[in-house]
Structure formats: C-alpha cells, structure tokens
C-alpha positions as CSV (number, residue, x, y, z in Angstrom):
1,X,-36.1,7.5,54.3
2,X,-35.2,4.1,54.0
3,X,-37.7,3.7,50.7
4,X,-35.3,6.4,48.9
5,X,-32.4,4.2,49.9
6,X,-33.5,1.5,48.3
7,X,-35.6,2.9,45.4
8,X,-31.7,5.0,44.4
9,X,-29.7,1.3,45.1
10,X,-32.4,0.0,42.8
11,X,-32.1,2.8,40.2
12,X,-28.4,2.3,40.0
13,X,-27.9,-1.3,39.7
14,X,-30.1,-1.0,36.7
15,X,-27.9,1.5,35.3
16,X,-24.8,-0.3,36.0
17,X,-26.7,-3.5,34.3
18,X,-27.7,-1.0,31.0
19,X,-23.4,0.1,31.3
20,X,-22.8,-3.5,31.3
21,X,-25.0,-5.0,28.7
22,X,-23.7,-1.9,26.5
23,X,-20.3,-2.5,27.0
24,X,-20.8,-6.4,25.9
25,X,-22.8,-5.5,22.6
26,X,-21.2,-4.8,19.7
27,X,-20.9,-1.6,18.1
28,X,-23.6,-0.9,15.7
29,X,-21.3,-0.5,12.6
30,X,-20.1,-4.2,12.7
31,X,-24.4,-5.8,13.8
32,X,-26.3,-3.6,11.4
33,X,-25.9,-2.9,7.1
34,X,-25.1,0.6,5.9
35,X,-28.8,0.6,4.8
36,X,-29.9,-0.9,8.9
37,X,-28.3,2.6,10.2
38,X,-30.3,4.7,11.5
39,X,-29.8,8.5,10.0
40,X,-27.9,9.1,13.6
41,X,-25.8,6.1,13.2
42,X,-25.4,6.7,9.4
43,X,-24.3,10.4,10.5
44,X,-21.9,9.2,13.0
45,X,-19.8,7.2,11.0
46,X,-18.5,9.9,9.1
47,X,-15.1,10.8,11.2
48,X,-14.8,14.3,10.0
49,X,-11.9,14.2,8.5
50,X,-12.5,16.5,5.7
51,X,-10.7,14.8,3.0
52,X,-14.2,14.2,0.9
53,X,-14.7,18.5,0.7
54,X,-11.6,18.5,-1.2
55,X,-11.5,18.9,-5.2
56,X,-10.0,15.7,-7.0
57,X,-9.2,16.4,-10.9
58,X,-9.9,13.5,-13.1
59,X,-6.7,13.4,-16.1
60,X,-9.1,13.0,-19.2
61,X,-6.6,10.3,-21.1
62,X,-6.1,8.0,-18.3
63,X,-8.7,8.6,-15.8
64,X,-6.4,9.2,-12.5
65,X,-7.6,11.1,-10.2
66,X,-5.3,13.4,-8.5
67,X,-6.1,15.5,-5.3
68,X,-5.9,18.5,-4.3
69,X,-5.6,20.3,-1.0
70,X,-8.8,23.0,-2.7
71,X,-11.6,22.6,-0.5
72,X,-15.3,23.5,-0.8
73,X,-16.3,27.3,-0.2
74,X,-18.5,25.7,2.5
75,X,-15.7,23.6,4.1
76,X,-14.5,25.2,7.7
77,X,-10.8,24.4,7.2
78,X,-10.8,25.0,11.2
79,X,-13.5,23.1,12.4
80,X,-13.5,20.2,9.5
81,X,-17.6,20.9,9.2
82,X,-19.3,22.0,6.6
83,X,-20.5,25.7,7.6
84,X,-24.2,24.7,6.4
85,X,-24.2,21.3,6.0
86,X,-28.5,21.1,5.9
87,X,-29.2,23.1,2.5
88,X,-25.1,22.0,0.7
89,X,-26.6,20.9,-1.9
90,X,-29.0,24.2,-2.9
91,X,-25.9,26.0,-2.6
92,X,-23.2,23.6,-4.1
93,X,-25.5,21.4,-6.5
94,X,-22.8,19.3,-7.7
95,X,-21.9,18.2,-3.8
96,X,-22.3,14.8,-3.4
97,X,-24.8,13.5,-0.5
98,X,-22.9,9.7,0.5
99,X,-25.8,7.2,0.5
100,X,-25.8,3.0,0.7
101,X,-27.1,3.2,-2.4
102,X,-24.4,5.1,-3.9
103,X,-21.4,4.5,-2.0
104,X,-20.0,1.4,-4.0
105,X,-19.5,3.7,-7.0
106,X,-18.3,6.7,-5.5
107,X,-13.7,5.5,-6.5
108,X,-12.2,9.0,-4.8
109,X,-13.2,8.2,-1.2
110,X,-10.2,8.2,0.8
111,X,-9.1,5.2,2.0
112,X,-9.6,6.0,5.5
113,X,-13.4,6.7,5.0
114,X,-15.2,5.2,7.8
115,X,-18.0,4.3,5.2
116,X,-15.8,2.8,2.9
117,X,-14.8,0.5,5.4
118,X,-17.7,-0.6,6.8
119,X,-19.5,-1.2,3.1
120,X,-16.0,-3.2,2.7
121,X,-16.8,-5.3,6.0
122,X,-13.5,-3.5,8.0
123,X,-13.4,-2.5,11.3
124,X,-12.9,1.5,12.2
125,X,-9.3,2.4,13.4
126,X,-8.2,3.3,16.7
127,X,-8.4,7.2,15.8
128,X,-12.1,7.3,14.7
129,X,-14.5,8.9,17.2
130,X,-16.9,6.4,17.4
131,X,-13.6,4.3,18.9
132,X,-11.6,6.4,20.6
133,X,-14.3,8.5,21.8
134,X,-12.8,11.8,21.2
135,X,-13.3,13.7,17.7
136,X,-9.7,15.2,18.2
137,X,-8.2,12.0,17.2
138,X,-8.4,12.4,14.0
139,X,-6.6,15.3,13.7
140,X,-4.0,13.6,16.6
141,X,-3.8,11.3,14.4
142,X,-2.9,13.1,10.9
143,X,-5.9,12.2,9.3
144,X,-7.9,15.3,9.0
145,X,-7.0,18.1,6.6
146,X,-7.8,20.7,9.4
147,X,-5.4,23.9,8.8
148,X,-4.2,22.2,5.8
149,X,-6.5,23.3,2.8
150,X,-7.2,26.4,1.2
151,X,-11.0,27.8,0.4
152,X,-12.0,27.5,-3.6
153,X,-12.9,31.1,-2.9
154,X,-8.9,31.9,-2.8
155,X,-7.1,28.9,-4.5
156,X,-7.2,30.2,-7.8
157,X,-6.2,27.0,-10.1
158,X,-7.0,23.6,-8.5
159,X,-4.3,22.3,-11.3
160,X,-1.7,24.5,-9.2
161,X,-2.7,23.0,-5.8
162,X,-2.7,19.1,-6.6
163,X,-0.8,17.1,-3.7
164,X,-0.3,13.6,-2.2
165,X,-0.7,13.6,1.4
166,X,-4.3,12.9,1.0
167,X,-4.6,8.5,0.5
C-alpha cells in the first residue's frame, strides 16, 4: 500500500514540475520562426476570426483595397470555420493557403492577424486563444465577423456589400 503512496506522490510532483517548467517557458510564437512551427503550432496561430474568408475588391486606378462583409461559400458565418477546410482549395481554387513563404506579400491581411504579427515580431493580444485560452474571445472581443457576413452564394454584388468595420 505504501509503494502506491509514494509511486502517486512521485507521479505528481513530476507533473507539477512539467506545470511549472511550462508555465516559465515562453510561448512558442515569440522562441520559434514562422517557418520553426510545427503544422500544429502554425495551425494554432490562426485566431479564427474569419476576416481573411471575406472578399476584398481591388479599385483598378489606385489599387485600394476595400472590404466587404461577402464571405466564402465555404465560410460557416456561425462557427467562423471553414465547412471543409482539408480539400478548400479543389473546391475554391483561387483560396489562398497562408504559408512563411508567402505571408510577407499577402497586403489585405487584417491587422489583427495573429500571423501578421508574429512575421512582424509582435506579441498576440489579450483576446487571442492561444492567450486567453478561450476561442470565444475573439468574438467577446469584436474581432470576429461571426453573424456579421453574408454567404457569396446570396450576396449578389460584392460592390453593394463593401464596409469598414473590418481593419
């Protein structure tokens, strides 16, 4: 009896030494590169906001974008997920897959992207998951575009749909 006693006290002090050392290490966003990440890691930094499964037209004289609140036939405007995110691009070809290698040229990225701040060397905010712990936070917070888009499938003209709470 006693041996299961001590092998359980044993068991949990390394635990509470693993909780420890955790807690004392730095988050892998600000040790590792975009192109360090692991797929996981890379996966997790995107916050789920939604804003990047929105249409953006590009005014052909001066090259502004401007956004729209159009999303993706694929986009769950309940949710924020993508409703087949695996095979997005067989069914949307022109959806673009983020990389390290491409994210420096990507310009409509909100400015909230949790991948455009870490290629830019700036901590996530308070509301991310990978802070706060909780994925509603980013809807607390008034990030997300959850309830506030409208399917390509019924928008008509993106032209008629273009609006600014998006930065």
């Amino acid at each position: 009896m006693k041996s299961k006693a001590k092998a359980a006290k044993k068991k949990t002090s390394r635990i509470v030494r693993k909780a420890r050392a955790a807690k004392d290490k730095p988050p892998f966003w600000k040790t590792k590169t975009l192109e360090q990440m692991t797929p996981k890691e890379w996966e997790s930094l995107c916050d789920g906001c939604g804003k990047c499964c929105t249409y953006k037209l590009e005014y052909e004289e001066t090259g502004e974008l401007a956004q729209t609140n159009v999303a993706c036939r694929l986009f769950d405007g309940e949710s924020c997920q993508c409703a087949d995110y695996k095979n997005r691009k067989k069914i949307v070809p022109d959806c673009v897959q983020l990389s390290p290698r491409n994210l420096g040229r990507i310009d409509w990225l909100p400015e909230t992207c949790a991948y455009k701040l870490v290629h830019r060397g700036e901590d996530l905010p308070w509301w991310h998951p990978l802070v706060s712990g909780d994925p509603r936070t980013v809807s607390q917070a008034g990030i997300s575009v959850k309830r506030r888009i409208v399917s390509e499938t019924r928008a008509g003209e993106p032209e008629d749909h273009i609006i600014d709470w998006i930065r």
